[in-house]
C-alpha positions in Angstrom: -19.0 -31.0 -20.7 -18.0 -34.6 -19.4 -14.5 -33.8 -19.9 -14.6 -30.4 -18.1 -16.0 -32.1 -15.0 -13.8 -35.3 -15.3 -10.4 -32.6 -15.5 -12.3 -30.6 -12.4 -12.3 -34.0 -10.3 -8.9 -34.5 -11.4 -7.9 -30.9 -10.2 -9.6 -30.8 -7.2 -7.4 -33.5 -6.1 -4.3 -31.5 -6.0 -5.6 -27.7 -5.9 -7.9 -28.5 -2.7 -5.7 -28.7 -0.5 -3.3 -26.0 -1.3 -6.3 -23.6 -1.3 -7.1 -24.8 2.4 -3.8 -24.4 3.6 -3.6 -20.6 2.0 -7.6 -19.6 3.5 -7.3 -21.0 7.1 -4.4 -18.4 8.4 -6.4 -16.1 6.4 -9.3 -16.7 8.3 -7.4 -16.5 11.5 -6.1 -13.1 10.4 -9.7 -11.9 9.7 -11.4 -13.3 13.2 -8.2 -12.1 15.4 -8.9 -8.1 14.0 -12.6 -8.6 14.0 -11.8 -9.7 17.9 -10.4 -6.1 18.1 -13.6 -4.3 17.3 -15.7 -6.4 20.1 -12.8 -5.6 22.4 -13.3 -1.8 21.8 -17.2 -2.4 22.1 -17.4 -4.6 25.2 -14.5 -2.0 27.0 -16.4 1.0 26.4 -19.6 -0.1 27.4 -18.2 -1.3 30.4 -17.0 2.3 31.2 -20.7 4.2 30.1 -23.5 4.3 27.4 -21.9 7.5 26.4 -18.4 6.2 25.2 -19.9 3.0 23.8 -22.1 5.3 21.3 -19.0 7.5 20.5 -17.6 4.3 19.6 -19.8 2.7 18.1 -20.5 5.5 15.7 -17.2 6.4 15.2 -16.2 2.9 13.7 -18.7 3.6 11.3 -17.1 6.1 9.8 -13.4 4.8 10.2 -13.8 1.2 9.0 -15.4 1.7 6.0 -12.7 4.4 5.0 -10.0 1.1 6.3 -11.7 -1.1 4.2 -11.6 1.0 1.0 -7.9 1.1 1.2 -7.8 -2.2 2.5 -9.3 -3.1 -1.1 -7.7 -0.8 -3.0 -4.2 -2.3 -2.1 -5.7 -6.2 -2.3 -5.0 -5.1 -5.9 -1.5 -6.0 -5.3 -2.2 -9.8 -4.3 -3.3 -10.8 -7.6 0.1 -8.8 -9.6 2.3 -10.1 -7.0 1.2 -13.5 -7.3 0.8 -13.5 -11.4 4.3 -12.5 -11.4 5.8 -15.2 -8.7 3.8 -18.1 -10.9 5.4 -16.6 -14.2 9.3 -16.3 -11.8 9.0 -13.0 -12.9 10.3 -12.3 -9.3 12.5 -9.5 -10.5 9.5 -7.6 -11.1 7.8 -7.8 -7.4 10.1 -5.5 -5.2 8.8 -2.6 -7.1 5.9 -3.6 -7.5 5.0 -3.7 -3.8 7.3 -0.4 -3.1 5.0 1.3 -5.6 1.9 -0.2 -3.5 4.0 1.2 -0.4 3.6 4.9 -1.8 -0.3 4.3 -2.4 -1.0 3.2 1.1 0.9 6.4 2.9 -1.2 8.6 0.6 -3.9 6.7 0.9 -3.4 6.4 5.4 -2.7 10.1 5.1 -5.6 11.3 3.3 -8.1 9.0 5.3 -6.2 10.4 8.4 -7.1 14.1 7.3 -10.7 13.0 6.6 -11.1 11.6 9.8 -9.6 15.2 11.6 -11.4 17.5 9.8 -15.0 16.5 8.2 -16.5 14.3 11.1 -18.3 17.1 13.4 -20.1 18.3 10.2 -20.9 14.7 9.6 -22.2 14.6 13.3 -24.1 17.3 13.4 -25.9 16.2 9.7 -26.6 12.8 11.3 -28.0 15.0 14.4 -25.4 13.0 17.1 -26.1 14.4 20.5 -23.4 16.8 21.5 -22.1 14.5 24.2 -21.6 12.0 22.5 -19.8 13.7 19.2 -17.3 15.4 21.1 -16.1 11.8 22.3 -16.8 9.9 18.7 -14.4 13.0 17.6 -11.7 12.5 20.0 -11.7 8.8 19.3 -11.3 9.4 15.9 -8.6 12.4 16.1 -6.7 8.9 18.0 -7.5 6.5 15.2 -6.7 9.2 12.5 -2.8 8.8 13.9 -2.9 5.0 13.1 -4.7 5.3 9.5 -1.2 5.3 7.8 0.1 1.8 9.6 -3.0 0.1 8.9 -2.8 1.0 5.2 1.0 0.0 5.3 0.3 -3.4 6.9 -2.6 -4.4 4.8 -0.3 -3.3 1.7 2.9 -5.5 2.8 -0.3 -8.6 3.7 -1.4 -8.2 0.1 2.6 -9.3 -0.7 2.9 -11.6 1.7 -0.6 -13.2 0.4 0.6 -13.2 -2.9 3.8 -15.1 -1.7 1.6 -17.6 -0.7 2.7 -16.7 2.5 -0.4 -15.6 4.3 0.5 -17.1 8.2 2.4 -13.8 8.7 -1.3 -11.8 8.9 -2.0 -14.6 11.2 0.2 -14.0 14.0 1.0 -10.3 13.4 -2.9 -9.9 13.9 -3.0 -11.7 17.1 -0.1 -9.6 17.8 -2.4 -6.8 17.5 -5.0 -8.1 19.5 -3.0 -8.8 22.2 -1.9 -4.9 22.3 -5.3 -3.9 22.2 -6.9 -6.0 24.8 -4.5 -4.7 27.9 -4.0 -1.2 26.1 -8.1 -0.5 26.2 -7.9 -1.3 29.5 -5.4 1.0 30.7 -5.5 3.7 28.4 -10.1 3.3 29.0 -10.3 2.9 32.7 -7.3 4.6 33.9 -6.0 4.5 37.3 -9.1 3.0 38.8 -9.4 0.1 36.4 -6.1 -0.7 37.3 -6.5 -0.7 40.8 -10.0 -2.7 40.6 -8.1 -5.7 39.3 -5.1 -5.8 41.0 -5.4 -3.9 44.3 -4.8 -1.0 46.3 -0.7 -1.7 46.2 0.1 0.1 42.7 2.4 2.8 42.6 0.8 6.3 43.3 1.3 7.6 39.7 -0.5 4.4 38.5 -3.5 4.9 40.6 -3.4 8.7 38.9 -3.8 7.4 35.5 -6.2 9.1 34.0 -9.5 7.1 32.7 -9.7 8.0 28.8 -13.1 6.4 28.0 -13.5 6.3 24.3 -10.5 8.9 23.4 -8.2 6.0 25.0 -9.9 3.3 23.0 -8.9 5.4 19.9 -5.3 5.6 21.1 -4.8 2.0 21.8 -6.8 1.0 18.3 -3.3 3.4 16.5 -1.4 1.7 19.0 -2.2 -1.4 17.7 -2.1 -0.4 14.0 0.9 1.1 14.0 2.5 -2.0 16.0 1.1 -4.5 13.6 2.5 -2.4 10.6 6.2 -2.3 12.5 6.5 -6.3 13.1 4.9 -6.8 9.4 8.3 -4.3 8.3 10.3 -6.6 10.3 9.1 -10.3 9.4 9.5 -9.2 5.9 12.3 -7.6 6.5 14.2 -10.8 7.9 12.4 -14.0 6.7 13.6 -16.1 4.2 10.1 -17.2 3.3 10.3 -14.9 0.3 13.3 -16.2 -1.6 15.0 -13.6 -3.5 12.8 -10.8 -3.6 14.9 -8.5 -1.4 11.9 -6.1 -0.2 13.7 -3.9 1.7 16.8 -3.6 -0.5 17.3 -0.1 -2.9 14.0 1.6 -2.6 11.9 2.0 -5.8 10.9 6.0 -6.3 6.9 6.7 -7.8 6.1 4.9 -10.8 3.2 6.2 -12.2 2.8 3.1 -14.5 2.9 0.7 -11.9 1.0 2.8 -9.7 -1.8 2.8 -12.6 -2.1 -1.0 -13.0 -2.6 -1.2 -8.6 -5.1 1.3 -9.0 -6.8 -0.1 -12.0 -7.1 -3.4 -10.3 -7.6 -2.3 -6.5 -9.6 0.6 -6.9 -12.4 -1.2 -8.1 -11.8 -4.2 -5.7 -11.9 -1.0 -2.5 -15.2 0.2 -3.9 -17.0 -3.1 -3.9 -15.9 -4.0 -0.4 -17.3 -0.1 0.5 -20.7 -0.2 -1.4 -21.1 -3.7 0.9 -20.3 -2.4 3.8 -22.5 0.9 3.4 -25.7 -1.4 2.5 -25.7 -3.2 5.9 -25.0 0.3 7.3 -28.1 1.7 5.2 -30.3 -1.1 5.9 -29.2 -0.4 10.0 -30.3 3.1 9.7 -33.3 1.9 8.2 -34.3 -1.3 10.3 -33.7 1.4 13.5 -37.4 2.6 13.2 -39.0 -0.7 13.7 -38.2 -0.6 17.0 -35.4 -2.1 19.6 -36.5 -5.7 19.4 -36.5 -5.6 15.6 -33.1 -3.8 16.0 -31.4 -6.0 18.6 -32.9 -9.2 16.5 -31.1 -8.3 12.9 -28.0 -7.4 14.9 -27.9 -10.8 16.2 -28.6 -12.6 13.0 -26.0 -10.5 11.5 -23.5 -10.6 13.7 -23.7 -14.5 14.3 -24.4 -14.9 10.8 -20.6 -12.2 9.8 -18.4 -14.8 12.2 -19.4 -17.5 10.1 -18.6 -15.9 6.7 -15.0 -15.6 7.6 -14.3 -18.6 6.4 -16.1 -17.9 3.0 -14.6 -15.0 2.7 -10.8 -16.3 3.8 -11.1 -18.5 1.1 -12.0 -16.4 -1.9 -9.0 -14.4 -1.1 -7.1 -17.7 -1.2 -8.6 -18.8 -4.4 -7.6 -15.2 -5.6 -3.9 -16.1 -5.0 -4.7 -19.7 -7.1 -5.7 -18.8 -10.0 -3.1 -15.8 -10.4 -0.1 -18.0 -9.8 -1.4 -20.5 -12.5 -1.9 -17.6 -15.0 1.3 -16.7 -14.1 3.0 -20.3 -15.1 1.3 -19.8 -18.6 -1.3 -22.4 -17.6 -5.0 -21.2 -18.4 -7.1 -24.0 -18.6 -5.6 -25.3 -15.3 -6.3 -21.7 -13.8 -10.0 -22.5 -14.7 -9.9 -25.5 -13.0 -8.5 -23.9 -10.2 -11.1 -21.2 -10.3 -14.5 -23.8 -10.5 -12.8 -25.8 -7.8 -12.9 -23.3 -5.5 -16.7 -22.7 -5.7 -17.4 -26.3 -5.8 -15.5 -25.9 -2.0 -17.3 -22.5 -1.3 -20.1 -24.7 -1.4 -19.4 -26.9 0.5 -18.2 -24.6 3.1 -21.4 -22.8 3.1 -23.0 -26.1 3.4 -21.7 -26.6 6.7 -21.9 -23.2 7.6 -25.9 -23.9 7.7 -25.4 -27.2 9.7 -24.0 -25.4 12.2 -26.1 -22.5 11.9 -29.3 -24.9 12.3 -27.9 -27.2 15.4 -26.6 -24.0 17.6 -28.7 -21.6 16.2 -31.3 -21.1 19.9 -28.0 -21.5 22.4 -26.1 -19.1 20.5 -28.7 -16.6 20.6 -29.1 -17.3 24.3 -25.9 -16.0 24.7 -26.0 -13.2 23.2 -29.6 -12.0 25.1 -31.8 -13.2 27.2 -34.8 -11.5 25.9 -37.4 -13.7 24.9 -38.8 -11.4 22.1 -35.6 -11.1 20.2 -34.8 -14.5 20.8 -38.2 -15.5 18.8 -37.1 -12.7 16.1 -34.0 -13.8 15.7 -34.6 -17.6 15.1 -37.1 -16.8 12.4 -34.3 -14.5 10.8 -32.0 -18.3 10.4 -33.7 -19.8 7.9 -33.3 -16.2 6.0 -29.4 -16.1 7.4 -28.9 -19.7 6.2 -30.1 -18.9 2.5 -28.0 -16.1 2.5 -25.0 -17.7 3.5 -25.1 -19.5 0.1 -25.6 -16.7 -2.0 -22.9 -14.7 0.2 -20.3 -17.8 -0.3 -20.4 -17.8 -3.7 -20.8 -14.2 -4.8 -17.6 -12.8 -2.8 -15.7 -16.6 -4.1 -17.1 -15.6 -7.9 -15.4 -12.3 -6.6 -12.2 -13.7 -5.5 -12.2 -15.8 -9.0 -12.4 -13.0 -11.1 -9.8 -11.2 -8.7 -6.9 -13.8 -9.8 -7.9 -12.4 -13.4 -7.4 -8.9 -12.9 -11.2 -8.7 -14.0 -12.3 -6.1 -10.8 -14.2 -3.5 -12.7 -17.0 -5.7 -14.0 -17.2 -6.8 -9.9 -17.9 -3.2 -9.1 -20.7 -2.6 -11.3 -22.4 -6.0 -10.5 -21.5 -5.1 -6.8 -22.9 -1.2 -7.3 -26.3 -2.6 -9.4 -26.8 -6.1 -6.9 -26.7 -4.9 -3.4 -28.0 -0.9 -3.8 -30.6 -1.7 -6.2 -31.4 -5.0 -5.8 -30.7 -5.6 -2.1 -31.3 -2.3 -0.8 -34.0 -0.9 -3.3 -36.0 -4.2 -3.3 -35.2 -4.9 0.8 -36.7 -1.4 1.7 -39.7 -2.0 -0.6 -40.5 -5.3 0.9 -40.3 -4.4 4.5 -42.4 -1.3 4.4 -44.5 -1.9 0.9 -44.8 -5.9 0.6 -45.4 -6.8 -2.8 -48.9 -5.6 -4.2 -51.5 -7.3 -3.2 -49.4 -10.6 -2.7 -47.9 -9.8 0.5 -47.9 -7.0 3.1 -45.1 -4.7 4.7 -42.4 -8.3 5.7 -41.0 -6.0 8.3 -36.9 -6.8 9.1 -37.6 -9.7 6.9 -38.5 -7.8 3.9 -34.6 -6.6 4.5 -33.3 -10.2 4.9 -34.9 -11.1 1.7 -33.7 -8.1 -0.1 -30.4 -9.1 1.2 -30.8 -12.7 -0.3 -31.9 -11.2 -3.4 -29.4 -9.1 -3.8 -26.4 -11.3 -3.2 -28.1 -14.1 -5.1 -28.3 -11.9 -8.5 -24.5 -10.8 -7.6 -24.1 -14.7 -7.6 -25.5 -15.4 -11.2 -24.3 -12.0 -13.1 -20.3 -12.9 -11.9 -21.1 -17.0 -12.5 -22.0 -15.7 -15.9 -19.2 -13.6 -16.4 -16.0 -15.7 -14.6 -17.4 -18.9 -17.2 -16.8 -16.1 -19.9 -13.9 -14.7 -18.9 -12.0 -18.2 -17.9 -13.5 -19.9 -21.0 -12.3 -16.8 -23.1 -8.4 -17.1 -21.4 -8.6 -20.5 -21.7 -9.1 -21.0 -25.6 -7.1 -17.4 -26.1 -10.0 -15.1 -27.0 -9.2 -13.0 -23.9 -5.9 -11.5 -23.0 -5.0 -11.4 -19.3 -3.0 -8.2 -18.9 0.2 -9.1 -17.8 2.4 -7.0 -15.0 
């Protein structure tokens, strides 16, 4: 045991670093698109209540059915990156073609989904009519960019397993700077033009139409389908990815290949969906304690969600890590790699708690100025700053396990953690306490559900990434190879 932490010293001098350098554009990547879902939010509601419901319920049926195949094709990062480590480079270009093919099925069925099942979905969740018919027309628009989105994220996951991962970086603030003067055209119209700049615009300016929440949806496909086209291009012409000719003699279906992304992603794309849907689940539940309880976990959660990009930029980095040292034939450096990066996770969550504890009351101020949620929410920070520690270092365990192709074992941990667990026990505290010990903890019976939850996710993939990188290690366990 002396020796494991003397060689994980001696590791975390070199692989520190290196892991930084991948997670930070990462990061950038990750805040820059989030930046696109408040611009859609504060836009709308600018315009009327009515288009900022429409959107607001329409991303909740859109992003989750993003981030699925946003998962699903992260399975690509860990084969690209095992084979680049091994300079197996041969072996990438149709690898990532074959990952090309999943994400058009993949953008086109999501794109189909979102034309054709959301007014039933509407009228189940009882959405006022109103409102629908906008959420539907937003989505018809989003449903056109479904296929670039899932295009882009599958040429990221290459470029991530590269270790190349500034390209998101920029091509992402591409697409927010699309979206930002877009929304306002293509929202406001004619008028919102002429409010900013002035009477002088052309005549068929002035005559643009105001969109409202249909435009929103147009200039979120605009923006997906423009971040997808300069993605095709960087790869295209950069010499940042040595000799794997991308674009060169296009690979046709391999339903081998296609099995091992889909045996590693789909598993990845279900975790990152079960998480999203439990915050969505505990909204829906949270909504009957009334709008100070409401606006009060939104806060916390929102505040709390621009913090974790960093943890969760990094597991995706530490993902990379540990598959380009399996891929060099070096296992007992890839599990070095691996504890290194939860030792920083750590850390990270560390000072996301600091920061969380100093700016914790002006932050809030910003975001209302009611005195009610403002009390609410500060009692919810102690809560948020447990739970960044659990969050840190399940979804870094996550990233861990990723690098070993070892996704299936997340999902069930994921599935058992946050809906039983986090959900399950959440729902029971807030409106059922615990016996005779404690009565109905309200939003904080959630929150402590939440902490829970994430905490058992924690110590069930702990458990099994010592396992699994002891067992590759000393050659009980065979990492499949691609």
């Amino acid at each position: 045991m002396a020796t494991f932490f003397t060689d994980l010293l001696s590791a975390s001098r070199t692989e520190t670093r290196p892991l930084i350098r991948l997670a930070l554009p990462i990061c950038g990547a990750q805040l820059a698109q989030a930046g696109m879902s408040v611009t859609d939010v504060m836009m709308t509601g600018r315009l009327s209540a009515t288009d900022l419901a429409a959107v607001s319920v329409g991303s909740s049926l859109w992003l989750p059915l993003m981030l699925f195949m946003t998962g699903t094709l992260m399975g690509l990062t860990p084969i690209v990156a095992q084979l680049l480590g091994g300079g197996r480079t041969a072996g990438i270009r149709p690898n990532v073609h074959q990952a090309l093919w999943v994400a058009l099925a993949l953008g086109a069925l999501a794109a189909l989904l979102l034309w054709f099942t959301v007014m039933p979905i509407f009228r189940l969740m009882a959405v006022p009519d109103e409102v629908a018919t906008r959420s539907a027309a937003y989505l018809a628009a989003v449903a056109f960019g479904m296929p670039g989105v899932a295009l882009f994220q599958a040429l990221r996951a290459f470029s991530d397993g590269m270790n190349h991962t500034r390209p998101s970086l920029w091509i992402s603030l591409i697409g927010l700077g699309v979206n930002v003067p877009s929304n306002f055209v293509l929202i406001y119209g004619g008028d919102g033009l002429t409010g900013l700049f002035g009477d002088w615009l052309p005549a068929w300016v002035q005559a643009l139409p105001a969109l409202g929440a249909f435009g929103c949806g147009i200039a979120t496909a605009l923006s997906m389908w423009v971040m997808c086209l300069a993605m095709i291009a960087y790869t295209r012409r950069s010499r940042a990815y040595g000799d794997v000719a991308l674009w060169r003699s296009p690979t046709p279906p391999r339903w081998r290949m296609i099995g091992e992304l889909l045996y590693v992603g789909v598993p990845i794309g279900v975790a990152i969906f079960v998480e999203v849907t439990l915050f969505t689940l505990i909204a829906l539940f949270i909504a009957s304690l009334g709008e100070v309880t409401v606006a009060a976990h939104q806060v916390a959660l929102n505040y709390t969600s621009i913090l974790f990009m960093l943890p969760l930029s990094l597991s995706m980095a530490l993902t990379v890590r540990v598959s380009n040292t399996l891929g060099q034939q070096r296992p007992e450096l890839a599990r070095l790699v691996a504890w290194n990066g939860i030792a920083l996770c750590l850390l990270v969550a560390g000072l996301n708690c600091l920061v969380l504890w100093l700016t914790a009351e002006p932050v809030i101020a910003l975001y209302t100025h009611d005195q009610a949620v403002q009390r609410l929410t500060l009692s919810l920070v102690i809560l948020a700053m447990i739970f960044q520690v659990s969050d840190s270092l399940q979804v870094n365990l996550a990233g861990a396990l990723r690098g070993y192709k070892d996704t299936r074992v997340i999902m069930v941990i994921t599935l058992i953690a946050y809906w039983l667990v986090g959900l399950g026990g959440g729902h029971w505290l807030g409106t059922h306490g615990l016996f005779d010990w404690l009565a109905p903890m309200g939003v904080h019976g959630y929150w402590v559900g939440l902490i829970a939850g994430l905490s058992v996710a924690a110590l069930l993939l702990g458990e099994r990434l010592r396992r699994m990188a002891s067992g590759v290690a000393h050659g009980k366990i065979e990492i499949p190879r691609s």
